[in-house]
Short mmCIF file of the C-alpha atoms (twelve columns), coordinates in Angstrom:
data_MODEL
# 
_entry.id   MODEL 
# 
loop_
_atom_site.group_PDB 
_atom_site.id 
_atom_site.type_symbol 
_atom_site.label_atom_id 
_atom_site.label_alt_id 
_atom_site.label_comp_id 
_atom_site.label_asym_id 
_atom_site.label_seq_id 
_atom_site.Cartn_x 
_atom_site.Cartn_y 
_atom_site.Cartn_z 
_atom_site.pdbx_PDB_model_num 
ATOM 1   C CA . UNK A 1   10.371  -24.050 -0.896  1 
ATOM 2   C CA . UNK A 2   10.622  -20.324 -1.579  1 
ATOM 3   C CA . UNK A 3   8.756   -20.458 -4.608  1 
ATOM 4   C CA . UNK A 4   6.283   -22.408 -2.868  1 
ATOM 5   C CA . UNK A 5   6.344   -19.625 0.007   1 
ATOM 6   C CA . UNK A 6   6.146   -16.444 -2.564  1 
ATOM 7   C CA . UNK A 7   2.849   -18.553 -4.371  1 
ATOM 8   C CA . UNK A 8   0.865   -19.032 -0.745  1 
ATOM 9   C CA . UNK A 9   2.099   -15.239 0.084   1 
ATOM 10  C CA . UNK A 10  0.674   -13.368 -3.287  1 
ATOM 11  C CA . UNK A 11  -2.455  -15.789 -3.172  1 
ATOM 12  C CA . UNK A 12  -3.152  -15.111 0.727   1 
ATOM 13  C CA . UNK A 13  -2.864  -11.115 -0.098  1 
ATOM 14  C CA . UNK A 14  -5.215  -11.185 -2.999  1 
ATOM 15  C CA . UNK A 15  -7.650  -13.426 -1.257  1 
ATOM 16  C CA . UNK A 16  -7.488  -10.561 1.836   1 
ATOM 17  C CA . UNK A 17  -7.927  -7.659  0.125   1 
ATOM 18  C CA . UNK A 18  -11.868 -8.880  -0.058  1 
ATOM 19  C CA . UNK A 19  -11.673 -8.177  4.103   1 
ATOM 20  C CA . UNK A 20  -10.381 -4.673  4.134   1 
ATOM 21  C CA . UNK A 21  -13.598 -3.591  3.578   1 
ATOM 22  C CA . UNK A 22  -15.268 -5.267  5.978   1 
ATOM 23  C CA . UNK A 23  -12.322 -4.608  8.899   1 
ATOM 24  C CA . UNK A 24  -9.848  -2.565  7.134   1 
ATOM 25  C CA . UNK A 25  -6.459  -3.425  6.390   1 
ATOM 26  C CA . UNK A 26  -4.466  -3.440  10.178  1 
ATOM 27  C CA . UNK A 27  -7.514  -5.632  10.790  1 
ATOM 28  C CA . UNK A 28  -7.019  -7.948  7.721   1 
ATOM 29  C CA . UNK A 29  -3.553  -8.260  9.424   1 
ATOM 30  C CA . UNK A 30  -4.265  -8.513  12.837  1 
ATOM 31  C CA . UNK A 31  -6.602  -11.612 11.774  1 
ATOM 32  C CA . UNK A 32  -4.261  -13.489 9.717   1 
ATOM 33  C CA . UNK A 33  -1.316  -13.085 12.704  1 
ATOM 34  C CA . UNK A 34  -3.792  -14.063 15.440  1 
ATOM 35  C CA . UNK A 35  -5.136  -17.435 14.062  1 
ATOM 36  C CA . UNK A 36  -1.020  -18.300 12.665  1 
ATOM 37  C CA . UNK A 37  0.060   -17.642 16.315  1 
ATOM 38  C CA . UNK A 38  -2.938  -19.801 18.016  1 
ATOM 39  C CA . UNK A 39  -2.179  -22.444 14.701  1 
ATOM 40  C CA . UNK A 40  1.377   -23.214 15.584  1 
ATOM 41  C CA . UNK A 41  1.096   -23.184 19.442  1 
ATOM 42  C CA . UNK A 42  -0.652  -25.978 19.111  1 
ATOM 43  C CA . UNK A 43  0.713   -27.979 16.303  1 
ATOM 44  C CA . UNK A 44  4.206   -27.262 17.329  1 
ATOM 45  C CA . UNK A 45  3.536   -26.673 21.262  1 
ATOM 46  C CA . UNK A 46  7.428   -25.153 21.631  1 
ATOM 47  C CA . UNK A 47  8.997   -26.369 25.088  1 
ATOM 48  C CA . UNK A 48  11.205  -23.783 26.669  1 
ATOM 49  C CA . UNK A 49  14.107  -26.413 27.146  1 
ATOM 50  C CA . UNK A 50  13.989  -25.837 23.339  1 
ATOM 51  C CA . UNK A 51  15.489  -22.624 23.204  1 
ATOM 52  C CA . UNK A 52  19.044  -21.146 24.265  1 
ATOM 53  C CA . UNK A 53  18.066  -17.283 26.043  1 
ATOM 54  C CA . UNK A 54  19.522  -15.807 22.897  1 
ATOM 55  C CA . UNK A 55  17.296  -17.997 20.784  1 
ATOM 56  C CA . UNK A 56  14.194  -17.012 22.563  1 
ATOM 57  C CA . UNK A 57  15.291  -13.265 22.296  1 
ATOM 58  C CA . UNK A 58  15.704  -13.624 18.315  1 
ATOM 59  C CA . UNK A 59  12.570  -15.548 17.915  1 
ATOM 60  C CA . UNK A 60  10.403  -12.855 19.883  1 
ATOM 61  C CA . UNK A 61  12.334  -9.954  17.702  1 
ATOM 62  C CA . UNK A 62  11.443  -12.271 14.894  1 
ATOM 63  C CA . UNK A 63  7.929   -11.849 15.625  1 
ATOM 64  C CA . UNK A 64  7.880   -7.810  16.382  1 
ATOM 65  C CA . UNK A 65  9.451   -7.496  12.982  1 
ATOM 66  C CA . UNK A 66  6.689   -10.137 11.679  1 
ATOM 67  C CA . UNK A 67  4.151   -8.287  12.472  1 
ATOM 68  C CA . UNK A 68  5.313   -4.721  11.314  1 
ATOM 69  C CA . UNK A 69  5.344   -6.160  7.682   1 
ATOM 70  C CA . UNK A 70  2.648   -7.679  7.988   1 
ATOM 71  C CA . UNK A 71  0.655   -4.662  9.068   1 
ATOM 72  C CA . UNK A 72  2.531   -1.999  7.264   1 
ATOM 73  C CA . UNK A 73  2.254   -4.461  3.739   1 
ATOM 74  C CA . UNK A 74  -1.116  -4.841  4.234   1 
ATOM 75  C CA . UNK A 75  -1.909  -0.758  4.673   1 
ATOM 76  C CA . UNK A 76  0.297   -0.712  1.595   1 
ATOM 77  C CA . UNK A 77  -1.774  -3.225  -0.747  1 
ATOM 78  C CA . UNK A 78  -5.033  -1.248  0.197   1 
ATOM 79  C CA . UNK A 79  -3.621  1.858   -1.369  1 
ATOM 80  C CA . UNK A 80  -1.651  0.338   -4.656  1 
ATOM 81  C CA . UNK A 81  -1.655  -2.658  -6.929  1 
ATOM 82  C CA . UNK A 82  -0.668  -5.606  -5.337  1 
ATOM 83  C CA . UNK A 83  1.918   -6.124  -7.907  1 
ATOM 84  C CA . UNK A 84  3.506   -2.442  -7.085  1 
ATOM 85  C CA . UNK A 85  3.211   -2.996  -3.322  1 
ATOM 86  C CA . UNK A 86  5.045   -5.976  -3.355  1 
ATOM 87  C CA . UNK A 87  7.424   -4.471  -5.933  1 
ATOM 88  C CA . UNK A 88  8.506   -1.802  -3.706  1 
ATOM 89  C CA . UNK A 89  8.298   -4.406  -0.713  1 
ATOM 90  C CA . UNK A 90  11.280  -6.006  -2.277  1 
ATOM 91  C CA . UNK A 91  13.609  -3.080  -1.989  1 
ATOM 92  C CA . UNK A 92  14.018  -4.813  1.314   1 
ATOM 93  C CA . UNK A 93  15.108  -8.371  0.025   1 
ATOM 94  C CA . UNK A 94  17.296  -6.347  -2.525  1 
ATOM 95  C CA . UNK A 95  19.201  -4.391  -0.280  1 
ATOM 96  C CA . UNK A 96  20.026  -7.441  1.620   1 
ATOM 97  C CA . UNK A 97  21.002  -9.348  -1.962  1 
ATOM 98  C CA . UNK A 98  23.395  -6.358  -2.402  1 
ATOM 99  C CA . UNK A 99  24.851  -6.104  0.705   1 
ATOM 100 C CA . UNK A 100 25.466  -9.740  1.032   1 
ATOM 101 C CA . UNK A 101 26.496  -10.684 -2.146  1 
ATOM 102 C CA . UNK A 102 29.161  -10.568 -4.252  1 
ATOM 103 C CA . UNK A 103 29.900  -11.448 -8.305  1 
ATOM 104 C CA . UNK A 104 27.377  -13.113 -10.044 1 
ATOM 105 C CA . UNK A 105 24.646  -12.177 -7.149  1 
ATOM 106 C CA . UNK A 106 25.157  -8.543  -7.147  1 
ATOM 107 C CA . UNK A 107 24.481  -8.587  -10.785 1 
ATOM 108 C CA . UNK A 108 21.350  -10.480 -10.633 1 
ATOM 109 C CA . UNK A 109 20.407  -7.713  -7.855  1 
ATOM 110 C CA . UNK A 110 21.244  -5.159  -10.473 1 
ATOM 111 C CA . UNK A 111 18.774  -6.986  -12.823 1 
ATOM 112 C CA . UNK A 112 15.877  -7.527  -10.438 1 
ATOM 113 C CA . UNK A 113 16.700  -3.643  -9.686  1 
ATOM 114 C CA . UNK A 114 15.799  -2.995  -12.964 1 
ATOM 115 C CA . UNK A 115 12.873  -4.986  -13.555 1 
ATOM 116 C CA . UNK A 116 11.398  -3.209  -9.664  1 
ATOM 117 C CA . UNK A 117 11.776  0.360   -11.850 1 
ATOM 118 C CA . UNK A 118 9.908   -0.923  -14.891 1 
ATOM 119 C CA . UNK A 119 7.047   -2.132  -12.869 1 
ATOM 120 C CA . UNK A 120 7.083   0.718   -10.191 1 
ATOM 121 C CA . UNK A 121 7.490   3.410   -12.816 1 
ATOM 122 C CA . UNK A 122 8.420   6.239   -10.092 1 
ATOM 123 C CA . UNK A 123 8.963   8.941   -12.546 1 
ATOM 124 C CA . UNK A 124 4.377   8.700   -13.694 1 
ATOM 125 C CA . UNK A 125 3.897   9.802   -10.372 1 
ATOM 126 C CA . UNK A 126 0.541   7.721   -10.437 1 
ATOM 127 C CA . UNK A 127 0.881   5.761   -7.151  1 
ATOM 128 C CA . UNK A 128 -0.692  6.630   -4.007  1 
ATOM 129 C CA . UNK A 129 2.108   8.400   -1.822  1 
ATOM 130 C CA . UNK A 130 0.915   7.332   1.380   1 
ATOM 131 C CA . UNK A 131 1.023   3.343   0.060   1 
ATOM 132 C CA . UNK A 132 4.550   3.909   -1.357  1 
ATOM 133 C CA . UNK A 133 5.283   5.258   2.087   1 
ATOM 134 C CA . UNK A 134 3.905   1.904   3.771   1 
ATOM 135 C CA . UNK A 135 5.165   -0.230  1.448   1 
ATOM 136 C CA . UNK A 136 8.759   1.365   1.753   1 
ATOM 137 C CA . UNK A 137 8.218   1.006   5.334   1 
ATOM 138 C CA . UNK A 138 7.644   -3.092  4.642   1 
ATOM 139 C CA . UNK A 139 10.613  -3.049  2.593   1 
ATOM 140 C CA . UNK A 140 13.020  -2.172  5.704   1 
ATOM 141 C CA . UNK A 141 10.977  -4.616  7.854   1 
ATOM 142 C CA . UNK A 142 11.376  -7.907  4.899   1 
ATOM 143 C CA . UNK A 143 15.232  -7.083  5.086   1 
ATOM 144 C CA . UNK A 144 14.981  -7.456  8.868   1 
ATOM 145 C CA . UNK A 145 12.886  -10.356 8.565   1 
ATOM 146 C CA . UNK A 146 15.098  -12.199 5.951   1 
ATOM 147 C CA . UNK A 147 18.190  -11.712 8.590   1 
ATOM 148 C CA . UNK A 148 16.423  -13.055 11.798  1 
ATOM 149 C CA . UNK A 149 14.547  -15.652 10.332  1 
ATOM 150 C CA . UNK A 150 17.963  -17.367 9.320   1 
ATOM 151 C CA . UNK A 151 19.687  -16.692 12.700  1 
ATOM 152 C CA . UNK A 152 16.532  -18.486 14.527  1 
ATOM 153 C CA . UNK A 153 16.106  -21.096 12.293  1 
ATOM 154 C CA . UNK A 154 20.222  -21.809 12.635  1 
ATOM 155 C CA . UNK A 155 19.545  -21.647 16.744  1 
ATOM 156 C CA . UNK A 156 16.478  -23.558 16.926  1 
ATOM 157 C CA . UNK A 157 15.487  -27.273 15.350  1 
ATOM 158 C CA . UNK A 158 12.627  -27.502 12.700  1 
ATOM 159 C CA . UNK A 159 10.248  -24.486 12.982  1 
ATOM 160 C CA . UNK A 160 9.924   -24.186 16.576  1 
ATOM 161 C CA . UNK A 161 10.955  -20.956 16.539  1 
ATOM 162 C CA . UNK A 162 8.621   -19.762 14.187  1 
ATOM 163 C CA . UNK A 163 5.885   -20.976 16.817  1 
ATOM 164 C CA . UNK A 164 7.422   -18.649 19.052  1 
ATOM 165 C CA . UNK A 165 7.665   -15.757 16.747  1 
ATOM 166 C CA . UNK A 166 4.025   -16.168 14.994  1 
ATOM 167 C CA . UNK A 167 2.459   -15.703 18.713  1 
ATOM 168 C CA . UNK A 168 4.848   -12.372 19.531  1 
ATOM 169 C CA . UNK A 169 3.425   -11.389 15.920  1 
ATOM 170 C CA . UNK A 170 -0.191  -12.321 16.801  1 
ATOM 171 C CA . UNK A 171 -0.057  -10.281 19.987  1 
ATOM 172 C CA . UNK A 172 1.952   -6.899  18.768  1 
ATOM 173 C CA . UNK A 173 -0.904  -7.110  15.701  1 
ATOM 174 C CA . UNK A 174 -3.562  -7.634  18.590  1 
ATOM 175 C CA . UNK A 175 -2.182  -4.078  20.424  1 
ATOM 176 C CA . UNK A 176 -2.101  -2.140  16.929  1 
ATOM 177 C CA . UNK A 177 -5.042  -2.978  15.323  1 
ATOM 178 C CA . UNK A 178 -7.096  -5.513  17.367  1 
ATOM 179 C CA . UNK A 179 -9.125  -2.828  19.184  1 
ATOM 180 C CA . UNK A 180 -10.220 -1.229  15.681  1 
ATOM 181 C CA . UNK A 181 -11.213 -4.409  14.388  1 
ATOM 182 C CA . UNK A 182 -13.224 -6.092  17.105  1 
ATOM 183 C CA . UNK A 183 -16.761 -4.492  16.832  1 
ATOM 184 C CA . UNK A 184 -16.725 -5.335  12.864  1 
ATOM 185 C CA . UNK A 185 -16.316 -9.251  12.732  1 
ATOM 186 C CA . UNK A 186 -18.743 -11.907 12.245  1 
ATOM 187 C CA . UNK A 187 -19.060 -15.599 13.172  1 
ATOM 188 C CA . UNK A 188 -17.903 -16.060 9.243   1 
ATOM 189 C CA . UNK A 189 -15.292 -13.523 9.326   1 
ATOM 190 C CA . UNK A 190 -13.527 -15.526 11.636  1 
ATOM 191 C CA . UNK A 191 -13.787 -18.410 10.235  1 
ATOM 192 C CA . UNK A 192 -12.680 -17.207 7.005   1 
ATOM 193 C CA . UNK A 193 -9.511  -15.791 8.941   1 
ATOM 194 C CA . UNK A 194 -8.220  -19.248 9.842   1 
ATOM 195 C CA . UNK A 195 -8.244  -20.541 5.951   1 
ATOM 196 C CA . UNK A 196 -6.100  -17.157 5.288   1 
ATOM 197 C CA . UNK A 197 -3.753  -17.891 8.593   1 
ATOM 198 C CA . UNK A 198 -2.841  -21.227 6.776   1 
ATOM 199 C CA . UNK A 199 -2.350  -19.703 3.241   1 
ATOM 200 C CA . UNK A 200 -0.440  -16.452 4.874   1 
ATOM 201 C CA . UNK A 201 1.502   -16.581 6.774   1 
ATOM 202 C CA . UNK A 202 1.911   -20.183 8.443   1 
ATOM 203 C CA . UNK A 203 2.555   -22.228 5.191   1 
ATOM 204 C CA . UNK A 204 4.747   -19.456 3.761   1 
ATOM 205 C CA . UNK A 205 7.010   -18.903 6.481   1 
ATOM 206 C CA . UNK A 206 7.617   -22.178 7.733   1 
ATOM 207 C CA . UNK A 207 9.154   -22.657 4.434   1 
ATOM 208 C CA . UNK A 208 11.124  -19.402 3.749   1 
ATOM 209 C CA . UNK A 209 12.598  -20.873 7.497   1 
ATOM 210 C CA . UNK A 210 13.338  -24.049 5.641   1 
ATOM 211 C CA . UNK A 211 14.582  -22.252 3.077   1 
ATOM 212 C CA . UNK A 212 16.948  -20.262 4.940   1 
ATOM 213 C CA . UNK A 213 18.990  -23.093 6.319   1 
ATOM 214 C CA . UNK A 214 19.985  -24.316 2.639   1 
ATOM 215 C CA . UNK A 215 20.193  -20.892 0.933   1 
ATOM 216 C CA . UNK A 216 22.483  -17.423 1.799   1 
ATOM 217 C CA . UNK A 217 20.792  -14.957 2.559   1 
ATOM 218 C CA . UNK A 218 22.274  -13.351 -0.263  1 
ATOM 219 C CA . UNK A 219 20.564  -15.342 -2.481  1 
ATOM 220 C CA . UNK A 220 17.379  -15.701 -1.029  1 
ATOM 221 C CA . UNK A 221 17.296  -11.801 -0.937  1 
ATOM 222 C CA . UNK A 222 17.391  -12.330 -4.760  1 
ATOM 223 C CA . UNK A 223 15.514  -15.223 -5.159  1 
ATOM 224 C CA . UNK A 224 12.806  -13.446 -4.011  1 
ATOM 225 C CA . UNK A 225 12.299  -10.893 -7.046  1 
ATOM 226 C CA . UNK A 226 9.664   -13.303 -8.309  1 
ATOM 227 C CA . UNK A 227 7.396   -12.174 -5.363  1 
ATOM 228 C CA . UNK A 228 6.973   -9.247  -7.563  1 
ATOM 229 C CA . UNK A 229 5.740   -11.550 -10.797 1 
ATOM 230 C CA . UNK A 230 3.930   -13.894 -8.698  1 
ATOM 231 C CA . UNK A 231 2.252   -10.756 -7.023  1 
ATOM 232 C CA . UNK A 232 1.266   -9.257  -10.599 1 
ATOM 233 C CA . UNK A 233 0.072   -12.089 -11.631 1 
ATOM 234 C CA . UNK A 234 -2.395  -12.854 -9.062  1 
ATOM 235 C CA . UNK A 235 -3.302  -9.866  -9.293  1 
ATOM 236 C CA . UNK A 236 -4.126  -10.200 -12.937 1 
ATOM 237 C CA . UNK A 237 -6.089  -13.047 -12.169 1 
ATOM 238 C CA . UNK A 238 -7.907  -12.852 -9.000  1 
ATOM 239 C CA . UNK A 239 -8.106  -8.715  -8.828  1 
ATOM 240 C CA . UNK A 240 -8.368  -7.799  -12.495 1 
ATOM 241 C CA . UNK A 241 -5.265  -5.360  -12.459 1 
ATOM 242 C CA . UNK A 242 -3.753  -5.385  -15.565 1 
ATOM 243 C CA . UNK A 243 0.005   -4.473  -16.434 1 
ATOM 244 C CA . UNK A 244 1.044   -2.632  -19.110 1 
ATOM 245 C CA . UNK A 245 4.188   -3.238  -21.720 1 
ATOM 246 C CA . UNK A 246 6.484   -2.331  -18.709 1 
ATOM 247 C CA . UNK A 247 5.107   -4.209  -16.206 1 
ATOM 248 C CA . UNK A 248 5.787   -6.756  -18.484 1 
ATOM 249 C CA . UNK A 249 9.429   -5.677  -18.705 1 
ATOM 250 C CA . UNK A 250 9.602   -6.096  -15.289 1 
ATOM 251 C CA . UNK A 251 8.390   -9.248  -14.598 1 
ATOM 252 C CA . UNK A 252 11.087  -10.484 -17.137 1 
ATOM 253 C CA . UNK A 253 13.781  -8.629  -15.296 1 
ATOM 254 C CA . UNK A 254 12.863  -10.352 -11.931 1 
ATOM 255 C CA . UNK A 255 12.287  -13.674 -13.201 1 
ATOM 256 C CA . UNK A 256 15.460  -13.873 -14.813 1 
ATOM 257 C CA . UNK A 257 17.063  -12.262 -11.869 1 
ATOM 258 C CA . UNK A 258 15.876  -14.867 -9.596  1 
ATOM 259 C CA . UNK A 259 16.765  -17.788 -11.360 1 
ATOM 260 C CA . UNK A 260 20.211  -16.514 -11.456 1 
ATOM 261 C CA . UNK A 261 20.006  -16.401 -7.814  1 
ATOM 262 C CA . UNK A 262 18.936  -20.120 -7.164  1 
ATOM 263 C CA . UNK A 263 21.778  -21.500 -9.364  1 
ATOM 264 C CA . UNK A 264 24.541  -19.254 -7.052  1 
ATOM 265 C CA . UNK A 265 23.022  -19.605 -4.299  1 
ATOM 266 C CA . UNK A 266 23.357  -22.036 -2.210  1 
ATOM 267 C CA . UNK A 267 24.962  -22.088 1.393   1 
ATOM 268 C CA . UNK A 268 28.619  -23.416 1.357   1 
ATOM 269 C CA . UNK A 269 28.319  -25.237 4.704   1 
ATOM 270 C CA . UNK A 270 24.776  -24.794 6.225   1 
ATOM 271 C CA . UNK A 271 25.204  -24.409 10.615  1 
ATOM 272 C CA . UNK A 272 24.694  -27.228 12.773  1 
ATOM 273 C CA . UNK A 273 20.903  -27.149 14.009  1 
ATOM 274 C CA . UNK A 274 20.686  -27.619 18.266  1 
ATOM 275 C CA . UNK A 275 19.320  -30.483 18.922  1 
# 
């Protein structure tokens, strides 16, 4: 499930770098967060009998923090490669791996550590400051994410929570960004917004959720150093961006790093779901 997640996520970002031109990157987020909040309303149509009051308050923190990455990745991949943005965006998943883990999953944090310098390269001083910034930024958000997303999907059955959270997302995006972005769309910019709601971020969540309930958090922190490789490969493919002898280094690192992960990594004794 989370390498099906990190696939949709890295394919969904490549395929909306083509709008930030046409409504600039908030509004390639805003977009994506509106039509994934209107999506799961009504596919999952969440009752409030549903939720406990503390489950309701996680979810709706669940989607402020949703919609920080989102916006604050986006501005990040219009500024760098999309396999350094999302390298740097898991600083955020790694901190979590290393401050949940222990043994065998603080090493494999150590390696995916690595493999995050040899595709970053910090010292060539190449990449955009202000999309390091941003993507930085992300980095603190995905750690937040990672944490809430396993409390709400421990407090609330299935994914109902998510279609809580998605909506909370689709309206903070709406306050940031929506007012910059309304004058520039078309009937098929719209349209092409739903197609990327499903890719990123309703497919992709719903299954890091999923996810969540069967791994630590530890471990999914980890797990998700491939982002980075799936990110650098799409971007080979679909945006031309090709790595050098390094970035090939790194992808090695991180793959390695999160297969180690998904063999330690599983919960002990997953919570009890509310019915």
């Amino acid at each position: 499930m989370a390498l099906g997640s990190m696939f949709c996520v890295q394919l969904g970002l490549a395929a909306s770098v083509s709008l930030v031109d046409d409504i600039g990157a908030g509004g390639a987020a805003w977009l994506r967060l509106f039509w994934a909040g209107v999506i799961l309303l009504v596919l999952v149509r969440p009752r409030r009998s549903d939720f406990t009051p503390e489950a309701l308050r996680s979810s709706a923190a669940l989607g402020v923090v949703i919609a920080a990455v989102t916006l604050l990745f986006m501005e990040a991949v219009a500024r760098l490669p999309l396999g350094t943005a999302s390298a740097l965006e898991f600083l955020g998943p790694l901190g979590v791996a290393v401050a949940r883990g222990h043994g065998d999953l603080r090493r494999w944090a150590l390696l995916a550590a690595v493999g995050v310098l040899a595709l970053t390269q910090p010292w060539s001083g190449a990449a955009d400051p202000a999309g390091v910034g941003f993507a930085l930024a992300a980095a603190a958000c995905w750690a937040a994410y990672i944490l809430l997303t396993q409390r709400v999907g421990d407090q609330v059955t299935g994914i109902r929570g998510l279609a809580v959270s998605m909506p909370v997302a689709g309206l903070v995006a709406t306050l940031v960004a929506g007012p910059t972005a309304f004058g520039r769309l078309t009937p098929e910019i719209w349209v092409y917004g739903v197609g990327l709601a499903v890719l990123l971020p309703v497919v992709p969540f719903a299954l890091e959720m999923l996810a969540l309930k069967r791994l630590s958090t530890a471990a999914f922190g980890t797990l998700m150093s491939l982002e980075p490789a799936f990110a650098l490969l799409i971007g080979l493919v679909a945006l031309h961006q090709v790595p050098g002898v390094l970035g090939a280094v790194g992808v090695l690192c991180v793959v390695l790093a999160g297969i180690g992960a998904e063999r330690h990594g599983a919960r002990a004794v997953p919570p009890m779901t509310p019915g």
